[in-house]
Each structure stands twice: as structure tokens, then as C-alpha cells.
Residue, then its C-alpha position, 0 to 999 in steps of 0.5 A: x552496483x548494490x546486490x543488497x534487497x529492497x525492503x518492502x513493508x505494508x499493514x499487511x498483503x495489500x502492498x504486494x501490489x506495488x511490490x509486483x510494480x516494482x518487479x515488473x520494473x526492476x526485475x533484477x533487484x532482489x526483495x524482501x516484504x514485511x507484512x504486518x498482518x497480526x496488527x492489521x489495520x492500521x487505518x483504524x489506529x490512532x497516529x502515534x501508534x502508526x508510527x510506532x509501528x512503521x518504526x518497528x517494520x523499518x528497523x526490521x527490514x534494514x536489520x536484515x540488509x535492506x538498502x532502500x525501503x518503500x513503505x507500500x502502504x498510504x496509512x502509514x506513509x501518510x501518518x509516519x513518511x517523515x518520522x520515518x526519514x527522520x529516525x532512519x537518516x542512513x536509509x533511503x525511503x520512498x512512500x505513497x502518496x494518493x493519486x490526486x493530481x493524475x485523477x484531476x487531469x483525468x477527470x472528465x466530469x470534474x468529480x473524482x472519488x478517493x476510495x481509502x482508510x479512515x487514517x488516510x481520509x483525515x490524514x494531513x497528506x491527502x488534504x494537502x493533494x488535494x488542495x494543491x492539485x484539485x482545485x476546481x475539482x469535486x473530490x468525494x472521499x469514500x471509506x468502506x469499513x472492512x475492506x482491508x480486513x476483505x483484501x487480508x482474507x483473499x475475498x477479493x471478489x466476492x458477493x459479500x465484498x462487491x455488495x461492500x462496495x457497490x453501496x458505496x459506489x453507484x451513490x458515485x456513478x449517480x453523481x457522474x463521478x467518472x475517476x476513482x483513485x485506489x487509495x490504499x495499496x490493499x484496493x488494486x486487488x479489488x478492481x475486478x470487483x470495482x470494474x464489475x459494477x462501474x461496467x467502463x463508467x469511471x477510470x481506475x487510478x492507481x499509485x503502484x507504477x508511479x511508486x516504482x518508477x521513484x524507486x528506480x529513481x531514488x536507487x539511481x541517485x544513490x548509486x544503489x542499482x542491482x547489477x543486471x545480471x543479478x536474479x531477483x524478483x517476486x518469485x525469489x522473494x521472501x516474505x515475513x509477516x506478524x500473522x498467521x504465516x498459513x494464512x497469509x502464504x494462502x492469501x499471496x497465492x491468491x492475490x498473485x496467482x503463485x507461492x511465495x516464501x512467508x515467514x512469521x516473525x513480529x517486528x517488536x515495537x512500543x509498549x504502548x502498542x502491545x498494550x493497544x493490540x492487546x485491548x483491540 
């Protein structure tokens, strides 16, 4: 038995999403969140940069007693999963991976669509599903500028936010694409907005319970599991996040329907992104 909290970290908000999977999952095991919302998106960043700063969110959340991280977000578990494991050995750590392989056995039509950031559209790692669990299939990838930026200021479903994506979209339903995976943890919060103009038409995959059910795992093998008497769960959680705490504390309680604890704190990494954060 280990009472010590997960550590959860995303670009920014968007992997509260897997963190209410988790909860729902392990209700006993006590969180922490790192959201990264003053360098928020990562999609746009170049790899070296991800990387730089997954170091730094990691090394945060362990500094402050984590015992298993998950890296809620696809940009950077795409881009930095494995530097990750390498630089933090010590530390379990779980990532996402895009939901290929239970979209290609859904599919119908044989055509999926994976809606994602630019990062994880021409990462290594969605190629790799891809080519390992979607042969036959027609996979179409999508990456609407701004999303992430929507999801970070809580317009979730707005007119401006449904037009965003119905343009992208109804091209997909026109070409009988009837699956779409959610392939960023920022994107299950759009899928009222999604299912609103899809009307039943394409199933929605996504990653989160999947994620959860390897945290479960993982916490097992290592002989981390929470006793079942602790109290934990997202309403305990505390959330930290390199934005504007105000903002941010504002978009959870949009996005999860309660307050969460936001705390502001920049998790200091290289120079090279300060540099880089200072030019963008």
C-alpha cells in the first residue's frame, strides 16, 4: 500500500479528462495536476522543446511526492514518453497512445479519422498505430488550428468553436468516415460540440478509460496501490498550473462542473524554452 498521490501533468486542462477516468477508476488514490497552461500549446513547439518541458512538469510533480505519473497529453507522450522514462528511471510513468487500433475494429465504413495537434499528426507514434493496427483502413488525420487554445479558455461549445470543427468534419461524413478518435486529452470536452453536428453518424473513441485501466495496472505491479480506506479523488485534488491560476481555476469548473484547488507555480525548464516562450 502506498498513500502517496498520483502525479498528473497535460499542456494545460485538457488532461483533466483522463484525470476524471482515473478518479472514476481509482477513487481512493490521491491526485496531483500539473497544468502547463502559461506554455500552452505544446502542439505547435518543436520536439526538443516538448521534451524540455515534460522534464520540467515531471521532475515537479515527483518533487512533490508523486509516486506514478501519467502524462495525460498525446503531444508529449508522443514526442518525450521515452526521454521521459529514461531521465526519471526511478519513477513509473504511464502515457497516451491515439486510439488507432480500437477505432480500426469499429469502423464500419473502413475509414477513421483522427482529430489531433500538429505535433501528434507528424509524430513518429501515431504513424507507428497506425501502420501496426490499420492495415486495410483508410485513416484520414485532421488538425484544426486553435482547438486547444478553445478547450484552455472553456469554449467548449460555442458557435464559433462548432463552425471550427464542422468545417473540418462534414468534409468526413461526406466521405462516409463513420469513427473518430479524440487524439488529444483536450478534445473529449468537445464532444457534445462534435456529436451535435456528426447527429449519431461517427463513433467517438476515446483513450481516457484505457489510460486509467494502465494506471490501475501499472500501480499494481509496483506494489503502489492506495489503501481502500484512503480519501482521494478529484474533488481533493490540487491543481498547479503555470497560467493564470484565475483563469484556469474558472475553466476546471467549467469543464468539470465543481472547484478545484489551482495553484500557480512554473515548473522552471531550459533555457532554450524561456527563450523560445519569450519569442512566441
Amino acid at each position: 500500500m502506498d498513500t502517496r498521490p498520483i502525479g498528473i501533468f497535460d499542456s494545460g486542462v485538457g488532461g483533466l479528462a483522463v484525470t476524471f477516468e482515473i478518479d472514476r477508476q481509482l477513487p481512493h488514490e490521491r491526485l496531483i495536476y500539473y497544468a502547463d497552461s502559461g506554455r500552452c500549446p505544446y502542439g505547435v513547439r518543436p520536439v526538443e522543446q516538448i521534451r524540455a518541458l515534460s522534464v520540467a512538469c515531471v521532475g515537479f510533480l515527483i518533487e512533490q511526492g508523486a509516486k506514478l505519473i501519467v502524462v495525460a497529453c498525446n503531444t508529449a507522450s508522443s514526442a518525450a514518453l521515452h526521454h521521459l522514462r529514461a531521465v526519471y528511471p526511478a519513477t513509473p510513468i504511464v502515457g497516451m497512445v491515439p486510439a488507432v487500433k480500437p477505432a480500426a475494429l469499429t469502423t464500419r465504413s473502413g475509414k477513421v479519422a483522427v482529430l489531433a495537434t500538429l505535433a501528434t499528426s507528424k509524430g513518429a507514434a501515431l504513424a507507428d498505430v497506425i501502420s501496426q493496427f490499420a492495415q486495410g483502413v483508410e485513416v484520414n488525420i485532421i488538425a484544426p488550428p486553435g482547438l486547444v487554445e478553445r478547450v484552455e479558455r472553456g469554449e467548449v461549445n460555442t458557435l464559433a468553436t462548432r463552425d471550427l470543427l464542422r468545417s473540418y468534419i462534414e468534409p468526413l461524413l461526406e466521405r462516409d468516415v463513420d469513427t473518430l478518435v479524440l487524439g488529444c486529452t483536450h478534445f473529449p470536452f468537445l464532444s457534445n460540440a462534435i456529436e451535435s453536428i456528426t447527429q449519431g453518424r461517427m463513433q467517438l473513441i476515446d483513450s481516457s478509460p484505457a489510460v486509467a485501466r494502465q494506471t490501475a495496472r501499472v500501480l499494481a505491479q509496483h506494489d503502489l496501490v492506495a489503501p481502500a480506506t484512503q480519501v482521494g479523488g478529484l474533488r481533493q485534488m490540487t491543481l498547479y498550473t503555470s497560467g493564470d491560476p484565475a483563469i484556469v481555476e474558472r475553466t476546471a469548473r467549467t469543464l468539470l462542473g465543481f472547484d478545484v484547488k489551482v495553484i500557480h507555480h512554473v515548473a522552471s525548464a531550459s533555457e532554450l524554452v524561456d527563450t523560445f516562450i519569450t519569442r512566441s
